[in-house]
N, C-alpha and C positions, 0 to 999 in steps of 0.2 A: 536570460534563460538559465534555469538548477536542474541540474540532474543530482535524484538522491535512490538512494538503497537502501531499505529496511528491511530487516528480518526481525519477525514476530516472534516469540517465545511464549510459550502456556497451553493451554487448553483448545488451539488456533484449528487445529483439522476436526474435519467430521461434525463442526460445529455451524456450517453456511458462513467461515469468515471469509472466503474468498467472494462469496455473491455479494456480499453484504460491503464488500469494501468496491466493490466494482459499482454499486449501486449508489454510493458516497459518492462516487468518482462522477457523476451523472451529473453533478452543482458545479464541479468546476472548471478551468477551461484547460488541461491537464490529457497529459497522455503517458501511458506506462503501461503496466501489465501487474501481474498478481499471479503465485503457483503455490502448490506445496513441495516441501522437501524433503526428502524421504528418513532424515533424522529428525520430525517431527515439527520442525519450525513453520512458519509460513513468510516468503519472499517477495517484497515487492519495491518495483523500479518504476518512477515517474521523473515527470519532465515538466517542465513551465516554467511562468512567470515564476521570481520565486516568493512572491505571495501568495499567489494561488499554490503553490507548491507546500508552504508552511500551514495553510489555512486548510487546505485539505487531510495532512498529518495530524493537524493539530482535529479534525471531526471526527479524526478514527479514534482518538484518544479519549474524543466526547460519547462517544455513539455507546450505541448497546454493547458493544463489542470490549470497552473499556476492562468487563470482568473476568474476560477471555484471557487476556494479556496480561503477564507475569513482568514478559520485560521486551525490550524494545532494543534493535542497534540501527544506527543510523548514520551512514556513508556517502559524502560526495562525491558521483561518479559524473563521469563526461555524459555531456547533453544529448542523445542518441534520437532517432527520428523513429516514431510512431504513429499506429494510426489508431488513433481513440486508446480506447481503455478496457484490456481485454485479460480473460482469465489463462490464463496457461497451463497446460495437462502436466 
């Protein structure tokens, strides 16, 4: 099991990235969360296999969403327990 942490940079609020990445999240076997932050970014924390884990980074990178995003940080954080894959206020 990977625990990682992204935070999105660019164009990411006000645009449906958080439904759209919750909606990716539906192919894999992955659990985390997804928010916005109030300096503009958007944040997200998942959990898994870590191919499922890679494979799912690596679809938000593919998806429509690709043109939204400026730039990307990406943090291994401790494997933390969820339930499914949900959006956060």
């Amino acid at each position: 099991m990977t625990g990682k942490q992204v935070f999105y940079e660019g164009r990411v609020q006000g645009v449906g990235f958080r439904y759209s990445v919750k909606e990716l999240a539906r192919g894999f076997e992955i659990t985390g969360w997804v928010r916005n932050l109030r300096d503009g970014r958007v944040e997200l924390q998942v959990c898994g296999q870590e191919n499922e884990v890679i494979e799912f980074l690596e679809e938000i990178q593919k998806s429509h969403l690709k043109g939204h995003i400026k730039r990307q940080e990406v943090h291994s954080i401790e494997v933390f327990q969820a339930k499914g894959f949900e959006i956060l206020a």
